[in-house]
Structure formats: C-alpha cells, structure tokens
C-alpha positions as CSV (number, residue, x, y, z in Angstrom):
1,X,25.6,-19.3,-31.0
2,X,22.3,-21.4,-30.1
3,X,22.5,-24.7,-28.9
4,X,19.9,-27.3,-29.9
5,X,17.4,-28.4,-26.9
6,X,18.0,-32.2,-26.4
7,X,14.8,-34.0,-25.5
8,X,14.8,-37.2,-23.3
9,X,13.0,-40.3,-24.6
10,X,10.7,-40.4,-21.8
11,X,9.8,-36.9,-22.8
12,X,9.0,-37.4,-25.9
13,X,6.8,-40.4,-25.4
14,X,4.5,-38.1,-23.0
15,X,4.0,-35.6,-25.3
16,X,3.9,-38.0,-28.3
17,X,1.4,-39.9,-26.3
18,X,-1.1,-36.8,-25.4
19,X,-4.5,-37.7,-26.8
20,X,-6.7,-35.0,-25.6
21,X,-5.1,-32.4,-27.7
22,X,-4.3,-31.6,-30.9
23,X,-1.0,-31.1,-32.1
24,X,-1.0,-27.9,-32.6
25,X,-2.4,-27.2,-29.1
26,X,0.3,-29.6,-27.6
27,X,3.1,-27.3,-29.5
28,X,1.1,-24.5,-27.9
29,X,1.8,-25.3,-24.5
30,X,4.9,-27.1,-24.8
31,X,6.1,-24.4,-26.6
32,X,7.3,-26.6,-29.1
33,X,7.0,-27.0,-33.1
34,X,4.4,-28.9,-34.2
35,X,6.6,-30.2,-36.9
36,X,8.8,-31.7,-34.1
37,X,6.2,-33.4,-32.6
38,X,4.7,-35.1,-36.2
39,X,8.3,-36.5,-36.2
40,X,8.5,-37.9,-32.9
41,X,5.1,-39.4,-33.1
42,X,6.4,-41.3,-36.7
43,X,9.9,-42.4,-34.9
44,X,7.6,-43.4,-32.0
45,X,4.9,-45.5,-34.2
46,X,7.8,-46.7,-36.3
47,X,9.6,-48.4,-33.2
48,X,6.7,-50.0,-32.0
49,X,5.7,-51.1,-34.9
50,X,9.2,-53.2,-35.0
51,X,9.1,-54.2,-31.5
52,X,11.9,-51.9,-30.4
C-alpha cells in the first residue's frame, strides 16, 4: 500500500509561485501532476485573497 507524498507549505508556495514556466512544464520537472499544482495555486490565491 502507497502512501500519499505530504508537501510542506513552503513548498508549495515555490512551485505555486514559478512564473517562468508553464504548468505543465513545472509538473514536468517536479514530476508532479499538473492538476495538483492548479489546486495549490487556487488554495494559495484564495488565502491571500483573505489575508490569511
């Protein structure tokens, strides 16, 4: 049985935060899904939005 990969915060802000690549190229590298990283950047842009 897998277990999921837990991200920090801090990690996910520096990936969230890349603006020189796409996200697909991002989940290239990162070896991550680009999915994942749509989400994080609408968590992320929801917090700040509310000042959290």
């Amino acid at each position: 049985m897998n277990k999921r990969t837990q991200y920090t915060a801090e990690y996910k802000v520096t990936v969230v935060l890349r603006e020189e690549e796409t996200v697909a190229e991002i989940a290239a590298t990162e070896g991550l899904n680009p999915v994942m990283i749509s989400r994080w950047k609408a968590e992320f842009l929801e917090r700040v939005s509310h000042g959290i």
